[in-house]
DSSP file (Angstrom, degrees, kcal/mol; ACC not computed):
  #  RESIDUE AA STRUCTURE BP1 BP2  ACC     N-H-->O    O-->H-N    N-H-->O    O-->H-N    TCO  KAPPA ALPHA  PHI   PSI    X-CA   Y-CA   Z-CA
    1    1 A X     >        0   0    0      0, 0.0     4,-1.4     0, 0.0     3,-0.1   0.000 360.0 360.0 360.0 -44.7  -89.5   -1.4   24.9
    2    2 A X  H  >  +     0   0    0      1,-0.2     4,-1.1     2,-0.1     5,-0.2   0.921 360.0  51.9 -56.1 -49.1  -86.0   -0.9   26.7
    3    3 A X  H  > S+     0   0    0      2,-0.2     4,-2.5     3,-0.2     3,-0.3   0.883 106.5  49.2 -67.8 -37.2  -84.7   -4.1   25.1
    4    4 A X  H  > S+     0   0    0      1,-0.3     4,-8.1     2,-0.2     5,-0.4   0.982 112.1  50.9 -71.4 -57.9  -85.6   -3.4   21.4
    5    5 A X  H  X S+     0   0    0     -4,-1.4     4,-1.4     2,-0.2     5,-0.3   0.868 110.2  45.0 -38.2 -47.2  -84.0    0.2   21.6
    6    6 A X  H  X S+     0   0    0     -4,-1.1     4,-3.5    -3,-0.3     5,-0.5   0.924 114.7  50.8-101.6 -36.0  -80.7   -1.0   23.0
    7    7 A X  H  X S+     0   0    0     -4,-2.5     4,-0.8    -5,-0.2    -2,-0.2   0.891 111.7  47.5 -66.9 -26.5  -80.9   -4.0   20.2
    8    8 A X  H  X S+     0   0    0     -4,-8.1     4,-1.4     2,-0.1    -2,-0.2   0.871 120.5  45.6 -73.9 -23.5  -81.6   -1.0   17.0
    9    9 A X  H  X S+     0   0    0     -4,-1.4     4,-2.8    -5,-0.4     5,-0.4   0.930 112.9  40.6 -93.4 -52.5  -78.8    0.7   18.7
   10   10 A X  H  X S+     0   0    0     -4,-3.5     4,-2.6    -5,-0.3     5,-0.4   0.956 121.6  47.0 -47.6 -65.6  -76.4   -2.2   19.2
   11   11 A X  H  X S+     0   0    0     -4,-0.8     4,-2.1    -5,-0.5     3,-0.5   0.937 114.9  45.8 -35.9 -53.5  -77.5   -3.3   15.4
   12   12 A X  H  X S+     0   0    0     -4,-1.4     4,-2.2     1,-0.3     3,-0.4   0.931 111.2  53.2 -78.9 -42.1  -77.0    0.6   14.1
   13   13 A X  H  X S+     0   0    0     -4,-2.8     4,-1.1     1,-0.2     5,-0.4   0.766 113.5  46.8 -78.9 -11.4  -73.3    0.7   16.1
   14   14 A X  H  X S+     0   0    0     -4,-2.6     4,-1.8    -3,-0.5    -1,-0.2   0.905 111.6  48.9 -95.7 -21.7  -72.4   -2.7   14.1
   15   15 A X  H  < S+     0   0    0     -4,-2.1     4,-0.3    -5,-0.4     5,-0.2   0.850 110.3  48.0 -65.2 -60.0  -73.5   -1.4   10.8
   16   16 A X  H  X S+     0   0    0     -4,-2.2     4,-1.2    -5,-0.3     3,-0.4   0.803 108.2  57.3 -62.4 -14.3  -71.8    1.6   11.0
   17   17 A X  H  X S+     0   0    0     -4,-1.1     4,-1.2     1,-0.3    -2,-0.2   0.815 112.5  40.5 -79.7 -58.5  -68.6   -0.3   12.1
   18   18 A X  H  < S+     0   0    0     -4,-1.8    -1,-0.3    -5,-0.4    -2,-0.2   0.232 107.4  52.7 -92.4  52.3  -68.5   -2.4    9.2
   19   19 A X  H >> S+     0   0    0     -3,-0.4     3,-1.6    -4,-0.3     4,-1.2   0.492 107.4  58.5-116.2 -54.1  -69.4   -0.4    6.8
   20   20 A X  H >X S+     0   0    0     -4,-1.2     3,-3.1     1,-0.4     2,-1.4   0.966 116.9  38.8  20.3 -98.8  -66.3    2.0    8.3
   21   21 A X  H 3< S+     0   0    0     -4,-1.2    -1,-0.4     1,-0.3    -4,-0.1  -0.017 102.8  62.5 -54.7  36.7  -64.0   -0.9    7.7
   22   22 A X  H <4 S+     0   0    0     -3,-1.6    -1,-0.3    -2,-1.4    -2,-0.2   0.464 104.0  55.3-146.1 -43.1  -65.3   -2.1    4.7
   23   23 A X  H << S+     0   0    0     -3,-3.1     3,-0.3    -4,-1.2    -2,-0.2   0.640  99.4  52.7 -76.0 -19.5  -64.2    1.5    3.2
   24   24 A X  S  < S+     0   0    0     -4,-0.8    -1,-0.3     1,-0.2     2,-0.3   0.277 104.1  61.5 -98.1  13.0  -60.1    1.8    4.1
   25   25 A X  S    S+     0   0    0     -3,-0.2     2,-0.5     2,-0.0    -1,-0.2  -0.255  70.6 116.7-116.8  66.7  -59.5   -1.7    2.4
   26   26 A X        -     0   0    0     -2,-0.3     2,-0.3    -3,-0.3    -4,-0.0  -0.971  60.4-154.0-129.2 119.7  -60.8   -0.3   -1.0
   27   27 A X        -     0   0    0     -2,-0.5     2,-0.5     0, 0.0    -2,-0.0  -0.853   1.9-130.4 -39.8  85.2  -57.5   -0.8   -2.8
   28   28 A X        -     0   0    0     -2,-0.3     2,-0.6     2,-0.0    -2,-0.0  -0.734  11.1-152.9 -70.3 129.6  -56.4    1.6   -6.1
   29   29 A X        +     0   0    0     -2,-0.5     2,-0.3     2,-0.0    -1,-0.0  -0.865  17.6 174.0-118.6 114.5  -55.3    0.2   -9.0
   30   30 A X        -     0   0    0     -2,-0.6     2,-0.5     2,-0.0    -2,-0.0  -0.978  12.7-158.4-125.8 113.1  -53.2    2.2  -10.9
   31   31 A X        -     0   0    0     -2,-0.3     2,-0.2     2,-0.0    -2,-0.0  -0.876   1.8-162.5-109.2 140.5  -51.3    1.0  -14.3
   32   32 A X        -     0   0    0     -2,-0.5     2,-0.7     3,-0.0    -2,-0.0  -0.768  20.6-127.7-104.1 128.8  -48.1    2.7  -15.7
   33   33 A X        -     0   0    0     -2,-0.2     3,-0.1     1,-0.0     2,-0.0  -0.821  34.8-120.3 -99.2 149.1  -47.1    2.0  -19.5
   34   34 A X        -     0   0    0     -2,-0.7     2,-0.1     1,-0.1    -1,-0.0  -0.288  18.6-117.6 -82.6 154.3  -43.8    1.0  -19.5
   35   35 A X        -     0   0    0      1,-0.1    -1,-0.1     2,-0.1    -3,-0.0  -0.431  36.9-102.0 -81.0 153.7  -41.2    2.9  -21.3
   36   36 A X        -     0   0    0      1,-0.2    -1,-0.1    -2,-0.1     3,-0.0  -0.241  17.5-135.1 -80.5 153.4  -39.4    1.2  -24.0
   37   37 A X  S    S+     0   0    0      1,-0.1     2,-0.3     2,-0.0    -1,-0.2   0.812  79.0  15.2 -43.3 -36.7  -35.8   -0.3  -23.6
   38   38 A X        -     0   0    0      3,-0.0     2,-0.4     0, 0.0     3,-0.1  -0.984  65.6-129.5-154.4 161.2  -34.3    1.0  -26.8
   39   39 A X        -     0   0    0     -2,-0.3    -2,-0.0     1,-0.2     0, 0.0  -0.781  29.8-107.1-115.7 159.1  -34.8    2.9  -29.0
   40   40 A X        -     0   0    0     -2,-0.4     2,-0.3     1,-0.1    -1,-0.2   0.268  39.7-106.4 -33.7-165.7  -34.7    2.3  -32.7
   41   41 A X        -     0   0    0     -3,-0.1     2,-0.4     0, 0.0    -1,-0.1  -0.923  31.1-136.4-108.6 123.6  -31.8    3.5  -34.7
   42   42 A X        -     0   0    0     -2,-0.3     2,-0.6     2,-0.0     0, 0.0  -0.855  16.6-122.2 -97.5 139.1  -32.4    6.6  -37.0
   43   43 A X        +     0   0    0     -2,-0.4     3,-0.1     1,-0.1    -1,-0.0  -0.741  36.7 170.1 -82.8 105.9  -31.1    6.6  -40.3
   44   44 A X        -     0   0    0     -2,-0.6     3,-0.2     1,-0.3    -1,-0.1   0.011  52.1 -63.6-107.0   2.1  -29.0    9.5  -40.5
   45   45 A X    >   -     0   0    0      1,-0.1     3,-1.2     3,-0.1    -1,-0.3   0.182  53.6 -81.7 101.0 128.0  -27.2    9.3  -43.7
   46   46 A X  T 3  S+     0   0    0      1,-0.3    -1,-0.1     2,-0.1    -3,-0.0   0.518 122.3  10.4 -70.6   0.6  -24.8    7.2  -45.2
   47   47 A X  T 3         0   0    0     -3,-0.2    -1,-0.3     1,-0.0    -2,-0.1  -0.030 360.0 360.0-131.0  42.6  -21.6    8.4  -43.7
   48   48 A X    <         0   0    0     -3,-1.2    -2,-0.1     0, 0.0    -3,-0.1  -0.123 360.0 360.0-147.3 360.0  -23.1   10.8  -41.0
């Protein structure tokens, strides 16, 4: 009975350890759109 208890408790300390770790290497992925280089030219009039 003493051996099965200290194996669900080793087993339960190993589960909770990776599961731990399993959660700070979750990664966010975030995308930006990029702004443009130039801008058009506006038409302002022909001697403006």
């Amino acid at each position: 009975m003493s051996k099965n208890i200290k194996l669900f408790a080793m087993l339960g300390l190993m589960v909770a350890v990776a599961a731990c770790a399993r959660e700070q290497q979750v990664e966010e992925f975030v995308v930006v759109d990029p702004e443009p280089i130039s801008q058009e030219p506006v038409y302002t009039g022909k001697y403006k």
